[in-house]
DSSP file (Angstrom, degrees, kcal/mol; ACC not computed):
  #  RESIDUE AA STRUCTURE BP1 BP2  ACC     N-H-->O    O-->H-N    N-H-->O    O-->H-N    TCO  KAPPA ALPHA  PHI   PSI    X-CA   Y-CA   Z-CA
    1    1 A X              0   0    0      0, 0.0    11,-2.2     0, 0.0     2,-0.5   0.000 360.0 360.0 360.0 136.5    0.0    0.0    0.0
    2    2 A X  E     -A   11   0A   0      9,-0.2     2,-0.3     7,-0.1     9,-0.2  -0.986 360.0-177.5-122.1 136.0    1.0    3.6   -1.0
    3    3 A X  E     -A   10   0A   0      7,-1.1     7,-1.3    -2,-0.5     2,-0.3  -0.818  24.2-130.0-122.5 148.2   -0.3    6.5    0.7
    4    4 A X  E     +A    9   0A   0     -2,-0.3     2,-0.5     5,-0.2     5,-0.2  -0.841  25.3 177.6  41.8  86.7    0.5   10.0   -0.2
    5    5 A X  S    S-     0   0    0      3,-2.2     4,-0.0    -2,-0.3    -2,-0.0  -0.786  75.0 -37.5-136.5 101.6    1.6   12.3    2.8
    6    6 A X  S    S-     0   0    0     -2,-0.5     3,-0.1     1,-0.2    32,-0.0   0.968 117.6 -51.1  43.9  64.9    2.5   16.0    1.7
    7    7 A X  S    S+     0   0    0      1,-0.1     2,-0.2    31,-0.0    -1,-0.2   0.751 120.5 110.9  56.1  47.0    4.2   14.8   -1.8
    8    8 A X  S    S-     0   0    0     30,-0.1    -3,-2.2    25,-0.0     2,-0.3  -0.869  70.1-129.8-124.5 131.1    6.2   12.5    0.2
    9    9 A X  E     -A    4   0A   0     -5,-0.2    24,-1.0    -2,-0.2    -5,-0.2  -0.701  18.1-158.1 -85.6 154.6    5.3    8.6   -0.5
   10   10 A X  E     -AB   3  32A   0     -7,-1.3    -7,-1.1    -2,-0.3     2,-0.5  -0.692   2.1-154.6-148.9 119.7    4.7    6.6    2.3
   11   11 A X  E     -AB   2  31A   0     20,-0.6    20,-1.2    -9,-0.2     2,-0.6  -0.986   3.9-166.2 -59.3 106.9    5.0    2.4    2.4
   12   12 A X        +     0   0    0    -11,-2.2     2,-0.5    -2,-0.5    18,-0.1  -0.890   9.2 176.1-104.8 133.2    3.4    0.3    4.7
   13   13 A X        -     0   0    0     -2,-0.6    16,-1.4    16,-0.4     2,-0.5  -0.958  23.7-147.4-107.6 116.6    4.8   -3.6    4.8
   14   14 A X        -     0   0    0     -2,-0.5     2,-0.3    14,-0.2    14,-0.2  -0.909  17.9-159.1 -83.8 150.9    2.7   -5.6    7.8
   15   15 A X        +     0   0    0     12,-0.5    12,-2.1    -2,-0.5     2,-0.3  -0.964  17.4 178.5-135.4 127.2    5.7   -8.0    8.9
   16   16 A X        +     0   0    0     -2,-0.3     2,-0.3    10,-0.2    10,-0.2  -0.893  13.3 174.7-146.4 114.2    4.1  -11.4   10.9
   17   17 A X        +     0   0    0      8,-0.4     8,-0.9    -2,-0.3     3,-0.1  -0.944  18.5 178.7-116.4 139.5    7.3  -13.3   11.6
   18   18 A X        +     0   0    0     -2,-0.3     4,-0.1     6,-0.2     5,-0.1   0.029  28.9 140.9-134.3  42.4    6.9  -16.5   13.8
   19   19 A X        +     0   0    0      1,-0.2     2,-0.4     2,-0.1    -1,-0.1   0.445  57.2  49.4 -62.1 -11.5   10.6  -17.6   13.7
   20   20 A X  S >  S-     0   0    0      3,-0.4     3,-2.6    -3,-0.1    -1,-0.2  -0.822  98.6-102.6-136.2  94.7   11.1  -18.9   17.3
   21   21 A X  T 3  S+     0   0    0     -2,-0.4     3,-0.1     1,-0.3    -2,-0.1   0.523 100.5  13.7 -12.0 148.2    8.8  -21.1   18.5
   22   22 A X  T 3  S+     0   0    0     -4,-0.1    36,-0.5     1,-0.1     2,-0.3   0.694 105.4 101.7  40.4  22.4    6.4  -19.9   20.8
   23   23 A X  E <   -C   57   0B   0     -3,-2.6    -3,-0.4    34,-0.2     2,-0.3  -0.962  52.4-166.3-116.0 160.8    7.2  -16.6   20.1
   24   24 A X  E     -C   56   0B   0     32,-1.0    32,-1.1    -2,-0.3     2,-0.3  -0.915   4.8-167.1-134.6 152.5    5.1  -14.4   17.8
   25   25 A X  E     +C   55   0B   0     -8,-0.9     2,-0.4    -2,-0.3    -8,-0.4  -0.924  15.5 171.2 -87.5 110.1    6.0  -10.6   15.9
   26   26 A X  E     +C   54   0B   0     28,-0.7    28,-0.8    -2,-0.3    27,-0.5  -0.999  18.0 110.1-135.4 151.9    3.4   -9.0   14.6
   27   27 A X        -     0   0    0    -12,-2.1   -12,-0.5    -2,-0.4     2,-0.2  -0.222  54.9-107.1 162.5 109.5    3.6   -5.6   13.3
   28   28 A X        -     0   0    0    -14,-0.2    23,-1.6    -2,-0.1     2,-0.8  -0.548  22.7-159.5-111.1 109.0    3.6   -3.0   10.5
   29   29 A X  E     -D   50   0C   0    -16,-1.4   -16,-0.4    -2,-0.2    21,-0.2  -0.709   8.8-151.5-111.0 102.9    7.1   -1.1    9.3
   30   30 A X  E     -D   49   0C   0     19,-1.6    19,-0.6    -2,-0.8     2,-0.3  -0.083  12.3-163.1 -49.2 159.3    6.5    2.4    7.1
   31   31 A X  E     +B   11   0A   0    -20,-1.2   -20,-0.6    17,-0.2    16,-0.1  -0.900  57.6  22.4-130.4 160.1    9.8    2.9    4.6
   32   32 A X  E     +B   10   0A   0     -2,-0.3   -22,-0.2    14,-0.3    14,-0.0  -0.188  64.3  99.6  96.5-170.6   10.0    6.5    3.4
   33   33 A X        +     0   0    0    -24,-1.0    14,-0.5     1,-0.1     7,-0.1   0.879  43.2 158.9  68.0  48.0    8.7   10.0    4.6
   34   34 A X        +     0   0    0     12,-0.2    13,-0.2    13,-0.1    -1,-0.1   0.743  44.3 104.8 -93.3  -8.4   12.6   10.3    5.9
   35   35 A X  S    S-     0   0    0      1,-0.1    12,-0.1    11,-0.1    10,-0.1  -0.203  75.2-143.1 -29.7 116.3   11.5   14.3    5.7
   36   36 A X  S    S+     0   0    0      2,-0.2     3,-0.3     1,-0.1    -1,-0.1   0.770 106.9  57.2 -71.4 -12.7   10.9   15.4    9.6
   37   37 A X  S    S+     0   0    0      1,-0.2    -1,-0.1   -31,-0.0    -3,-0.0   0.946 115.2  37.0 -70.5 -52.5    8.1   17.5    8.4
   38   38 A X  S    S+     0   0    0    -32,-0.0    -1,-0.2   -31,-0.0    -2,-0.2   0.192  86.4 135.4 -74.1  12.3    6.6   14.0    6.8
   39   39 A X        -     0   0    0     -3,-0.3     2,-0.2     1,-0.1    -5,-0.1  -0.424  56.8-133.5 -91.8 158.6    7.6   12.0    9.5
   40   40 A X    >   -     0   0    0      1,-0.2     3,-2.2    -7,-0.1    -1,-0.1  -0.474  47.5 -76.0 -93.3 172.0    5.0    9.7   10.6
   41   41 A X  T 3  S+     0   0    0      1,-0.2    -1,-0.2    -2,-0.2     0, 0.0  -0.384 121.9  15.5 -47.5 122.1    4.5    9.7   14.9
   42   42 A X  T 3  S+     0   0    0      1,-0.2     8,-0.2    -2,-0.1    -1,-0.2   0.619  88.0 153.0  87.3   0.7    7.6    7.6   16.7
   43   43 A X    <   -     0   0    0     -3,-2.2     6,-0.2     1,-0.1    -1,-0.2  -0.298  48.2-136.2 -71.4 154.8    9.9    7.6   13.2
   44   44 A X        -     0   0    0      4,-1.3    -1,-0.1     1,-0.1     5,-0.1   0.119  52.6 -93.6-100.4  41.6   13.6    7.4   14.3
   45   45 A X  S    S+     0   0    0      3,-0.1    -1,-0.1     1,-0.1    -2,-0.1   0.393 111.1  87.6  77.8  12.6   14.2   10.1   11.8
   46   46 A X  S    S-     0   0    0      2,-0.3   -14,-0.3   -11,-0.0   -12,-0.2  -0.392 108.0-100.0-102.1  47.7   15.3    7.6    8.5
   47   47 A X  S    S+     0   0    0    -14,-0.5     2,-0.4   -13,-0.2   -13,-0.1   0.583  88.4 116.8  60.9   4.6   12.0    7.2    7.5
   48   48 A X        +     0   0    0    -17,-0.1    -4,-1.3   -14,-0.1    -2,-0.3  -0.762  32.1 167.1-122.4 160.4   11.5    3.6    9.1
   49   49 A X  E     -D   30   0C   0    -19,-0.6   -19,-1.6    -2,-0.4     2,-0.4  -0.829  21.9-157.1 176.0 130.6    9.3    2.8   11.6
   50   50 A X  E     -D   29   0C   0     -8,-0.2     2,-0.3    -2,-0.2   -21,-0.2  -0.995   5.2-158.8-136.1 152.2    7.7   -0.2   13.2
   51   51 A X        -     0   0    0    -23,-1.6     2,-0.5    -2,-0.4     3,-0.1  -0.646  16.7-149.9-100.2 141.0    4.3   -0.4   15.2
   52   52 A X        +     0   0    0     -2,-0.3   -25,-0.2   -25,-0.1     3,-0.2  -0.837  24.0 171.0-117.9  79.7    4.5   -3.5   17.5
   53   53 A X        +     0   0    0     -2,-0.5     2,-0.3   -27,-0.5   -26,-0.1   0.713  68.3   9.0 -79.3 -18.6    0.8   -4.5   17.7
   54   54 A X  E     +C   26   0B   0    -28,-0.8   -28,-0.7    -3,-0.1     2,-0.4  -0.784  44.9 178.5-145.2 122.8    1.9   -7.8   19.5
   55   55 A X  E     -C   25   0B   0     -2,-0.3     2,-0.7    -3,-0.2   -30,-0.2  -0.857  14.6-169.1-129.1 110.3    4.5   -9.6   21.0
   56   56 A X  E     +C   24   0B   0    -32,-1.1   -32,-1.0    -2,-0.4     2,-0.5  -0.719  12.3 173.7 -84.3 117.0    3.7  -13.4   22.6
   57   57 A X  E     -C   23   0B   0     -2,-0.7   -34,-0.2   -34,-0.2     3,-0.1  -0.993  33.0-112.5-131.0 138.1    6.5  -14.5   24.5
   58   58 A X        -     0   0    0    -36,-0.5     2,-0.5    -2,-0.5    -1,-0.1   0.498  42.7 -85.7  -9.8 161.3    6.0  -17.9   26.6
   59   59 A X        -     0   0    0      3,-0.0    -1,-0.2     0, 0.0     3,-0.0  -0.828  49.2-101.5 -77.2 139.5    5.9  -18.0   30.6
   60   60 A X        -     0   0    0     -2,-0.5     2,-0.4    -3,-0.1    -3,-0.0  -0.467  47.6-103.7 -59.0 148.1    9.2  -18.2   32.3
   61   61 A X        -     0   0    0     -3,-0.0     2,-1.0     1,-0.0    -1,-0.1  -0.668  27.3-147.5 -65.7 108.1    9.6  -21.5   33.3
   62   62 A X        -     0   0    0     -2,-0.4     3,-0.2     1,-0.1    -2,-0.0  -0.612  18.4-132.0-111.4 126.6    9.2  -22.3   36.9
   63   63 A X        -     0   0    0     -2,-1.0     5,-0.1     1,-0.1    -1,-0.1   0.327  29.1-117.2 -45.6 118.2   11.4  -25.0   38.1
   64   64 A X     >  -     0   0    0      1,-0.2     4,-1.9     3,-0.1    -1,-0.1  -0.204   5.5-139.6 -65.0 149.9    9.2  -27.7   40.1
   65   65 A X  H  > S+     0   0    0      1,-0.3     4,-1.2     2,-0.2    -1,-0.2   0.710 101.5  67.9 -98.9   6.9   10.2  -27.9   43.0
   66   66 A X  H  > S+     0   0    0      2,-0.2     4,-2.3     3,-0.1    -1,-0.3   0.955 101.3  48.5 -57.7 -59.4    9.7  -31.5   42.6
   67   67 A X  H  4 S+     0   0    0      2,-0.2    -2,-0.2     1,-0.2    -1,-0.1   0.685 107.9  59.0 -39.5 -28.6   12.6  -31.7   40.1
   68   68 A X  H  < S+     0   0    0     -4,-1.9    -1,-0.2     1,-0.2    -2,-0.2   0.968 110.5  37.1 -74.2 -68.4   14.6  -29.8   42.5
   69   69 A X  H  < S+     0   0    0     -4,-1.2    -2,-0.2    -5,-0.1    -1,-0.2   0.596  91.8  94.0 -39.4 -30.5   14.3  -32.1   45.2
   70   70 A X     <  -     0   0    0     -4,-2.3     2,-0.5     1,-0.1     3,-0.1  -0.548  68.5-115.6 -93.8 166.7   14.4  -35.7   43.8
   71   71 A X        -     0   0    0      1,-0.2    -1,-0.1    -2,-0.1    -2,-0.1  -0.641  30.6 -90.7-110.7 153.6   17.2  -37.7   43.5
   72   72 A X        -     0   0    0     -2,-0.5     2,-0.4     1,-0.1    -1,-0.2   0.308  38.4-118.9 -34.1 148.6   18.8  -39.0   40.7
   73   73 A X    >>  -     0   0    0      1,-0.1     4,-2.4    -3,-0.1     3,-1.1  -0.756  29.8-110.3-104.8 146.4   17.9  -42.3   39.5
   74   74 A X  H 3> S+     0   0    0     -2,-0.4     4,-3.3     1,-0.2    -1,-0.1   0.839 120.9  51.6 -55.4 -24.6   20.8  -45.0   39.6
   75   75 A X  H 3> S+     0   0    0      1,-0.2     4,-5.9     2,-0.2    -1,-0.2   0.987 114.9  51.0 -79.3 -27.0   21.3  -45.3   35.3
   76   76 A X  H <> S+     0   0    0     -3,-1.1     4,-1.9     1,-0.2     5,-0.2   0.975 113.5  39.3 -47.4 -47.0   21.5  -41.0   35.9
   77   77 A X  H  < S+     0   0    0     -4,-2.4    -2,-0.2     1,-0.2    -1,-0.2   0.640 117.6  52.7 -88.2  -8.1   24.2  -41.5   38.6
   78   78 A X  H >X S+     0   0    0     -4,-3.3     4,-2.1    -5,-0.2     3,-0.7   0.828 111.7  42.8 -55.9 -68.6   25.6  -44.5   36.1
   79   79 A X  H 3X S+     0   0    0     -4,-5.9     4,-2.8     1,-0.2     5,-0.3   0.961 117.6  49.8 -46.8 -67.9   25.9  -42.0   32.7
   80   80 A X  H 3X S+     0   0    0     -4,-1.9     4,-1.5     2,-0.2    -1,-0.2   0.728 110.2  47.2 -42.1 -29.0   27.5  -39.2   35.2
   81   81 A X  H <> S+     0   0    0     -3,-0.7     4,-4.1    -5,-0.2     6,-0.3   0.965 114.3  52.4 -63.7 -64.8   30.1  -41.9   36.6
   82   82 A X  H  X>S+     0   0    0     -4,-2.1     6,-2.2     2,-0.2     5,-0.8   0.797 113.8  40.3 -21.6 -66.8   30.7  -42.7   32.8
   83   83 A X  H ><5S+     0   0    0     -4,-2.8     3,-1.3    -5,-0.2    -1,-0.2   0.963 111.2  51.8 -55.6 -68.2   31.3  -39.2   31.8
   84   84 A X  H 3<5S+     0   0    0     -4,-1.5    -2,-0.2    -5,-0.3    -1,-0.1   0.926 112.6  45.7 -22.0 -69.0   33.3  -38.0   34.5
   85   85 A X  H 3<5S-     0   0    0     -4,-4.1    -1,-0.2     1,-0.1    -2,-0.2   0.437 106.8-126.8 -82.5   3.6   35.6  -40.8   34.2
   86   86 A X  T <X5S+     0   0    0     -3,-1.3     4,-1.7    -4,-0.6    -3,-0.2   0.431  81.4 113.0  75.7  12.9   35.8  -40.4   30.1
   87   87 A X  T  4< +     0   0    0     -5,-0.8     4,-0.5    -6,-0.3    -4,-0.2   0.747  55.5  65.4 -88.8   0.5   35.0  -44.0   29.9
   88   88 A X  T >> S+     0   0    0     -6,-2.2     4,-2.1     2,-0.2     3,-0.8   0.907 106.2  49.4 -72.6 -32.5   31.7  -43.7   28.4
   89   89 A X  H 3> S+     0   0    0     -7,-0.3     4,-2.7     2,-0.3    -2,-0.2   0.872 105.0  59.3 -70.2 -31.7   33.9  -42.2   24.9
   90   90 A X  H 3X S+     0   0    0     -4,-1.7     4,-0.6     1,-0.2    -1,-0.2   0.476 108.7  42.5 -89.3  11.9   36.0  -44.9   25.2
   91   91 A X  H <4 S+     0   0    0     -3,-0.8     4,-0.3    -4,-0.5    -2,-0.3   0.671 105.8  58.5 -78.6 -40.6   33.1  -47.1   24.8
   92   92 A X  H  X S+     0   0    0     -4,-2.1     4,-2.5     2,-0.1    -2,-0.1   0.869 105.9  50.0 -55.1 -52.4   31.7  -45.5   22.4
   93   93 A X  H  < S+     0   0    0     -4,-2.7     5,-0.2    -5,-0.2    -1,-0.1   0.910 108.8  49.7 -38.7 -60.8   34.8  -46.0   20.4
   94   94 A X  T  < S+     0   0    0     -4,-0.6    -1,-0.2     2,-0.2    -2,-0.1   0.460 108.0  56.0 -52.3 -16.2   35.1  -49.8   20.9
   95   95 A X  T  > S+     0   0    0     -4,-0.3     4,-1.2     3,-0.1    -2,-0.2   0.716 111.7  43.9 -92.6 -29.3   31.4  -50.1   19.9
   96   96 A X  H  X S+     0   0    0     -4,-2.5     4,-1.0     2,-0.1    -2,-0.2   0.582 118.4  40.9-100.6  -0.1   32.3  -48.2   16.5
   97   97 A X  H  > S+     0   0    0      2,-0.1     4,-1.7     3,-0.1     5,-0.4   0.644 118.6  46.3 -92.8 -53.3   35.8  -50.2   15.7
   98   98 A X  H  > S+     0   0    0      1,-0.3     4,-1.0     2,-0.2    -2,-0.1   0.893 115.9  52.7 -58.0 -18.3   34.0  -53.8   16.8
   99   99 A X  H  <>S+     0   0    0     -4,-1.2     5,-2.3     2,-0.1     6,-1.3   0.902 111.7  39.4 -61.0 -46.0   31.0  -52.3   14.5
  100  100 A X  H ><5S+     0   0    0     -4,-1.0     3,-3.4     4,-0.2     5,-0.3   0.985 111.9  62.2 -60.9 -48.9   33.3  -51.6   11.2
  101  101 A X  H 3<5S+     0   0    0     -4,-1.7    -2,-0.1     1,-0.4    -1,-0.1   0.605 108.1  40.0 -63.0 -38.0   35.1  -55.0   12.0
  102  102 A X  T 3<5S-     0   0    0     -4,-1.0    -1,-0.4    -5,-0.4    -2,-0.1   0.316 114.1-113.3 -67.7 -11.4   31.8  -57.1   11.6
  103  103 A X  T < 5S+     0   0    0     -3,-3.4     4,-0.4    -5,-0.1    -3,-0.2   0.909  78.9 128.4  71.4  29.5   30.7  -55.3    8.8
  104  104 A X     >< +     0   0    0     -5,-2.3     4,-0.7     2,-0.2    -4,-0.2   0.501  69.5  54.0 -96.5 -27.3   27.8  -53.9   10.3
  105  105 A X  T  4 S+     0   0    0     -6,-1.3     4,-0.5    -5,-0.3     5,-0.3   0.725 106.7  52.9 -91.7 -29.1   28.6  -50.0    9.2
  106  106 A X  T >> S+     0   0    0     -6,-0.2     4,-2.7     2,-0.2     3,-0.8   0.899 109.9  53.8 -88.5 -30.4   29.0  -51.0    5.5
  107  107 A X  H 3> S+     0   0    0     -4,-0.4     4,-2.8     1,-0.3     5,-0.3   0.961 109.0  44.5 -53.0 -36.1   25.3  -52.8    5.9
  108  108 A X  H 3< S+     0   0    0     -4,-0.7    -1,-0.3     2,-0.2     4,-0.3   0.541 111.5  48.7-100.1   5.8   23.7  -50.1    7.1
  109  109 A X  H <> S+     0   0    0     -3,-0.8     4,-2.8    -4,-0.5    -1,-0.2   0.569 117.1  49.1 -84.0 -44.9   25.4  -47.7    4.4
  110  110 A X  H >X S+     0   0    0     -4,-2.7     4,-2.5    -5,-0.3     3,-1.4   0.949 116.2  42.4 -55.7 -62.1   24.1  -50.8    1.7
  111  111 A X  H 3X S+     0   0    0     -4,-2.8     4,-0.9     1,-0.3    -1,-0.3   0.763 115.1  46.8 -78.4 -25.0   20.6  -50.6    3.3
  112  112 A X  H 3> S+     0   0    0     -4,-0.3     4,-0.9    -5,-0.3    -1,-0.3   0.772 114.7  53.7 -87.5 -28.5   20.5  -46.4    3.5
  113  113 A X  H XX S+     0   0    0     -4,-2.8     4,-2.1    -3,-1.4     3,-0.6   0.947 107.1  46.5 -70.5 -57.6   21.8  -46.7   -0.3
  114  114 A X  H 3X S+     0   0    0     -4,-2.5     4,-2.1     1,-0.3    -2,-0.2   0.740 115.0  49.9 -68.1 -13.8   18.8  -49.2   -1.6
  115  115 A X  H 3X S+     0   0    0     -4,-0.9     4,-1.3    -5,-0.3    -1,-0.3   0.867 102.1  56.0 -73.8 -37.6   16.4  -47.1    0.0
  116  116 A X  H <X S+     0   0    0     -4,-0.9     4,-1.1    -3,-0.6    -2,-0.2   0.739 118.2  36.2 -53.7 -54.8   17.7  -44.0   -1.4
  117  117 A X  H  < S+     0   0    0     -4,-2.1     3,-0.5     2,-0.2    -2,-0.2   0.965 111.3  62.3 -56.3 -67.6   17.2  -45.7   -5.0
  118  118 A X  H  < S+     0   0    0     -4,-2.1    -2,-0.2     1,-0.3    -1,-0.2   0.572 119.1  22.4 -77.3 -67.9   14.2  -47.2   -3.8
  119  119 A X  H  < S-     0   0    0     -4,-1.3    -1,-0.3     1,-0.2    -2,-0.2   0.748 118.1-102.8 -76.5 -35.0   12.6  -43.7   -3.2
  120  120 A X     <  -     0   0    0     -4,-1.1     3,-0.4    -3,-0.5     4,-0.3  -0.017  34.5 -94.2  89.6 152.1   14.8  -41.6   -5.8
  121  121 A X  S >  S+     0   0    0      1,-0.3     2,-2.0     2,-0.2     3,-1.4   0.934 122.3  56.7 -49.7 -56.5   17.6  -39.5   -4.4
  122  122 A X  T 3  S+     0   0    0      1,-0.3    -1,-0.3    -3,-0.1     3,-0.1  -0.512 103.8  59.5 -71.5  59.8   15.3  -36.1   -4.2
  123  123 A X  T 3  S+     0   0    0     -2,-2.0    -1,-0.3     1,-0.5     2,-0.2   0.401  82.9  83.7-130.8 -23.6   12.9  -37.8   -2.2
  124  124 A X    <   -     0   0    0     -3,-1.4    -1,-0.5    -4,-0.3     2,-0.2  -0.549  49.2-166.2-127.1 149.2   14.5  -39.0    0.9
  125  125 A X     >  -     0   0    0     -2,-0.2     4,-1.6    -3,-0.1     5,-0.2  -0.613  35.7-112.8-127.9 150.0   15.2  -37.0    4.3
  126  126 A X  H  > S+     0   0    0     -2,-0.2     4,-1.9     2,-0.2     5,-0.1   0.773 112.2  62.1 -80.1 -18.2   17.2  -37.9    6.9
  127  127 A X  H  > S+     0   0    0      1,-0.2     4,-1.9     2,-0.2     5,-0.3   0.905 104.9  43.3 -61.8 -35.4   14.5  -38.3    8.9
  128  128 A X  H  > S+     0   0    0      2,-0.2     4,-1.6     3,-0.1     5,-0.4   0.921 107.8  60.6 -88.1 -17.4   13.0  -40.9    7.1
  129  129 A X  H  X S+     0   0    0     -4,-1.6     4,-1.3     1,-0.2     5,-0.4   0.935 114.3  42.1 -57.4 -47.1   16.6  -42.7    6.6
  130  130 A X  H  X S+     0   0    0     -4,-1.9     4,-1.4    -5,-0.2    -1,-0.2   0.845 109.1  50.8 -62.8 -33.4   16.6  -42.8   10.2
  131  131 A X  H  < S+     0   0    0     -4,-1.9     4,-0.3     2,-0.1    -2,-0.2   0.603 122.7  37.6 -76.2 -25.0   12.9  -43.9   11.1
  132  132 A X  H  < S+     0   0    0     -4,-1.6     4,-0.5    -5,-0.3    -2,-0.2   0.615 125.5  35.8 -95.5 -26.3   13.4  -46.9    8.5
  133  133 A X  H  X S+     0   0    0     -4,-1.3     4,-1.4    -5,-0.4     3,-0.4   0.986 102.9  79.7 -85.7 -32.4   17.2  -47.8    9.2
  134  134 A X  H >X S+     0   0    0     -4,-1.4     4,-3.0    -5,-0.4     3,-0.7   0.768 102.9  30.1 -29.4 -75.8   16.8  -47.1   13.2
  135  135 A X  H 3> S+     0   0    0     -4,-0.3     4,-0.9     1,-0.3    -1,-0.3   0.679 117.7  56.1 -77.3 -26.3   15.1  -50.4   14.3
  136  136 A X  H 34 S+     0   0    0     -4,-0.5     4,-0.5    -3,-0.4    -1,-0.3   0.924 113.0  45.9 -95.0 -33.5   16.8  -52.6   11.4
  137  137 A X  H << S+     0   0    0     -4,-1.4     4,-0.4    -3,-0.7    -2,-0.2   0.878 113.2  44.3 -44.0 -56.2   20.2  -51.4   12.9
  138  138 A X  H >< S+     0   0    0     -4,-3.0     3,-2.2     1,-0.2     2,-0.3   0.841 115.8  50.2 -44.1-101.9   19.4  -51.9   16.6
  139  139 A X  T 3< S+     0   0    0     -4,-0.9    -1,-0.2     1,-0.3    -2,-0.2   0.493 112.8  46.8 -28.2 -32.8   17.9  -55.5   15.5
  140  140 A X  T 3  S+     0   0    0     -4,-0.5     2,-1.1    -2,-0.3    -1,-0.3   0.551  78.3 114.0 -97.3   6.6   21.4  -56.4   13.3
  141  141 A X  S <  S-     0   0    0     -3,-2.2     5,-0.3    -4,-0.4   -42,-0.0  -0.519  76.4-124.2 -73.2  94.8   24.2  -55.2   16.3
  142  142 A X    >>  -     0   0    0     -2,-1.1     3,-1.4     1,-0.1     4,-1.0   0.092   9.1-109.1 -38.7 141.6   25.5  -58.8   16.8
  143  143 A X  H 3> S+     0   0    0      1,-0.3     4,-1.7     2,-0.2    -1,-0.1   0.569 113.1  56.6 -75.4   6.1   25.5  -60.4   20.0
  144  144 A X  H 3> S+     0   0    0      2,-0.2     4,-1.4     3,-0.1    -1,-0.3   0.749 108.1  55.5 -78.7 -26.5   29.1  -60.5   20.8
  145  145 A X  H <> S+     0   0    0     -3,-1.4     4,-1.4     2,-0.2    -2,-0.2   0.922 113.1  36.7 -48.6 -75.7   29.0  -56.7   20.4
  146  146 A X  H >X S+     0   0    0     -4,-1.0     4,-3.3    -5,-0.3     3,-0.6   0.858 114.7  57.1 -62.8 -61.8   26.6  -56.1   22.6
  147  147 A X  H 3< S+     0   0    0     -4,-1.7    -1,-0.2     1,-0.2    -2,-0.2   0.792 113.7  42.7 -25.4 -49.2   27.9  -59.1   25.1
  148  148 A X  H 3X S+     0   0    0     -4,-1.4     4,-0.8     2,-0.2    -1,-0.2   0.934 107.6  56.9 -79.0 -32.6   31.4  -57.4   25.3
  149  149 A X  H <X S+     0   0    0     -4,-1.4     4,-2.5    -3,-0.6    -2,-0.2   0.787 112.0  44.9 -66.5 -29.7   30.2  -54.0   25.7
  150  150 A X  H  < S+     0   0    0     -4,-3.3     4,-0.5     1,-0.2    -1,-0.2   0.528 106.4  55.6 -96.0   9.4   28.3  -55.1   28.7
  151  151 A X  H  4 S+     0   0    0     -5,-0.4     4,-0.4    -4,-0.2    -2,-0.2   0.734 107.7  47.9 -85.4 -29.6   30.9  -56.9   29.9
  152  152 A X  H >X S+     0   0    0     -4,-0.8     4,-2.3     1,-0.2     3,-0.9   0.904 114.3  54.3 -70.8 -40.4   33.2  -53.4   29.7
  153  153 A X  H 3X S+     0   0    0     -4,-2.5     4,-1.3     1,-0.3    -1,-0.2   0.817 108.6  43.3 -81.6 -14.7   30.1  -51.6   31.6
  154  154 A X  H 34 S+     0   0    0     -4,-0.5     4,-0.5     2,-0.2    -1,-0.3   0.673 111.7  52.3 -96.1   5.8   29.9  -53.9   34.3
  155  155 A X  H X> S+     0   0    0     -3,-0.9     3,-2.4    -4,-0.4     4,-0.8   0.992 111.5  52.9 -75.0 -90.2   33.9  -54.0   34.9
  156  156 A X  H 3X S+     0   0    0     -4,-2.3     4,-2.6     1,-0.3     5,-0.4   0.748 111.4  41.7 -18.4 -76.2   33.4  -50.3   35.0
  157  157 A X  H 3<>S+     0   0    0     -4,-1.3     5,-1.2     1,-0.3    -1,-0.3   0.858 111.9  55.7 -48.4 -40.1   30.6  -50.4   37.7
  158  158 A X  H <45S+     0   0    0     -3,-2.4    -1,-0.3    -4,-0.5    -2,-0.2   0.892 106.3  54.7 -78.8 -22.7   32.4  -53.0   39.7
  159  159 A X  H  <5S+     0   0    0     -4,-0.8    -2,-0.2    -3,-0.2    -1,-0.2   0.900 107.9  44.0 -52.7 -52.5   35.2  -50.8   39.8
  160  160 A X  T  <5S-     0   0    0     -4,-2.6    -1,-0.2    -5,-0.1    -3,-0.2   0.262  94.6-130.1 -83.2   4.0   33.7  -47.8   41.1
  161  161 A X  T   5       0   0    0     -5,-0.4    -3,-0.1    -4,-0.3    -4,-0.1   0.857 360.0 360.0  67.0  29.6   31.9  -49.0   43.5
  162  162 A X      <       0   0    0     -5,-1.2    -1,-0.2   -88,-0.0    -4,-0.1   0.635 360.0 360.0 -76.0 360.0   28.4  -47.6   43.1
């Protein structure tokens, strides 16, 4: 829309940006008039201006005071032992060599590949490579894999003494 304001034109844009969940911008920015004589009410004296007809911003959060108070549940006070002591990375590690070593990382590239045809290349997300490969990966982790890695975590556990 162009308005006419003493033989200066005048834009109005409404601007409704909703770029951060839960938050909403609503609001209408003039261009122009940069004239002080033309200036609309509230311009910061380049001609631009924005009216703020709403702003929705969430509630601050308030922390329950249940959450404050309870106590950690043993597989929490397991991961935190884990971390701390860096042995959870060096698990992670041993889970991705004993994975290449079986041949379990080149399946699941073969199986993310036929799907890929399957669908056509433009078609496919990683979200759906993940919701289809997820389960078929878990399901194919061989059981020595699994056997040894919970053999590391309870070495680990017996060590420390939880």
């Amino acid at each position: 829309m162009a308005t006419n304001t003493n033989s200066s034109t005048v834009f109005r844009h409404t601007v409704c940006a909703n770029t951060i969940p839960g938050w909403s911008y609503s609001g209408t920015v003039w261009y122009g008039s940069s004239n002080p004589i033309n200036s609309l009410p509230g311009d910061d004296g380049h001609g631009i201006k924005t009216m703020r007809s709403s702003v929705k911003r969430p509630p601050t959060p308030d922390a329950d005071e249940e959450e404050k108070d309870r106590e950690p549940t043993l597989q929490e006070i397991i991961n935190i032992k884990l971390i701390e002591s860096g042995e959870k990375e060096r698990l992670k590690e041993l889970l991705r060599e004993r994975l290449v070593e079986c041949g379990w990382k080149d399946e699941m590239k073969a199986l993310c590949r036929a799907f890929a045809r399957k669908r056509g290349r433009n078609n496919v997300t990683v979200d759906d490579l993940v919701h289809v490969i997820t389960p078929k990966g878990r399901a194919s982790i061989p059981d020595s894999v699994k056997a040894e890695l919970l053999q590391r975590i309870r070495s680990f556990l017996a060590s420390t003494a939880l």
